[in-house]
Each structure stands twice: as structure tokens, then as C-alpha cells.
C-alpha positions in Angstrom: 24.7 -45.3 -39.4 22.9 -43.6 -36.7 19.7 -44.3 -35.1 18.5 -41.2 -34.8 15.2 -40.3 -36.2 14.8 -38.7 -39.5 12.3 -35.5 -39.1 10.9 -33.6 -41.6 10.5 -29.8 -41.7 7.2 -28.3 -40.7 6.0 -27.5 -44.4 3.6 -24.4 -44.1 -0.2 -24.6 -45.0 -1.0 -23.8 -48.7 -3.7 -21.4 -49.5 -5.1 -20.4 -52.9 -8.9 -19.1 -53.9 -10.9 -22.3 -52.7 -8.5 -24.6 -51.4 -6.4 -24.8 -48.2 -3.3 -27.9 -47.9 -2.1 -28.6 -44.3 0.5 -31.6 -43.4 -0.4 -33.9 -41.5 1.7 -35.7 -38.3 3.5 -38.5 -38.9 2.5 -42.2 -38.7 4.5 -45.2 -37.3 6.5 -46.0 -40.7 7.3 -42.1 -41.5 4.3 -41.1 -43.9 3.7 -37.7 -44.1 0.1 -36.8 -45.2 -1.8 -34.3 -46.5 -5.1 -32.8 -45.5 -7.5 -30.7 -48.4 -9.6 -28.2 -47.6 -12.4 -27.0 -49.9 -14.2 -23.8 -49.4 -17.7 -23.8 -51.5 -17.4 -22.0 -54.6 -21.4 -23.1 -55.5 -24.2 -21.6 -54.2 -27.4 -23.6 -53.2 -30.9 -21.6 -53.7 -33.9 -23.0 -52.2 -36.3 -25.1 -55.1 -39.5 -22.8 -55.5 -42.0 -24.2 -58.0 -42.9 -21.7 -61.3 -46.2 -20.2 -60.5 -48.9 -22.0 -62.7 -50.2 -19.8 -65.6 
């Protein structure tokens, strides 16, 4: 068998509504990672106190 190094093919990033999926680089064994991207689909208001009767 050959030596060469094994690559993998450049995967490109996954989008959808909220999420976004980009591969990561390589380690020293060969793992290929993933990194996961959420985009806020809540929305924070600012706590105001009911006015008093």
C-alpha cells in the first residue's frame, strides 16, 4: 500500500432557515469535524413592570 495521505473532499457549507453547517480542517488522526451555526429565531423584549392599578 501507499503512503500517501488520504484527503477528503472539501464538503460545502449547509444552509437552511436558522442553521448554517461548515467542516472543519483536519486533526492529527484524520477527524473531520463539524461546526453549527445558530441564527436566533427568539426575540428578547426588555422586562417592563404592569403599571399598578
Amino acid at each position: 500500500m501507499s503512503e500517501a495521505k488520504k484527503t477528503r473532499i472539501k464538503v460545502p457549507d449547509g444552509k437552511s432557515r436558522y442553521l448554517i453547517t461548515r467542516q472543519k480542517e483536519a486533526n492529527d488522526k484524520g477527524y473531520i469535524g463539524y461546526d453549527t451555526i445558530w441564527e436566533s429565531f427568539q426575540k428578547e423584549v426588555k422586562y417592563e413592570t404592569p403599571k399598578r392599578p
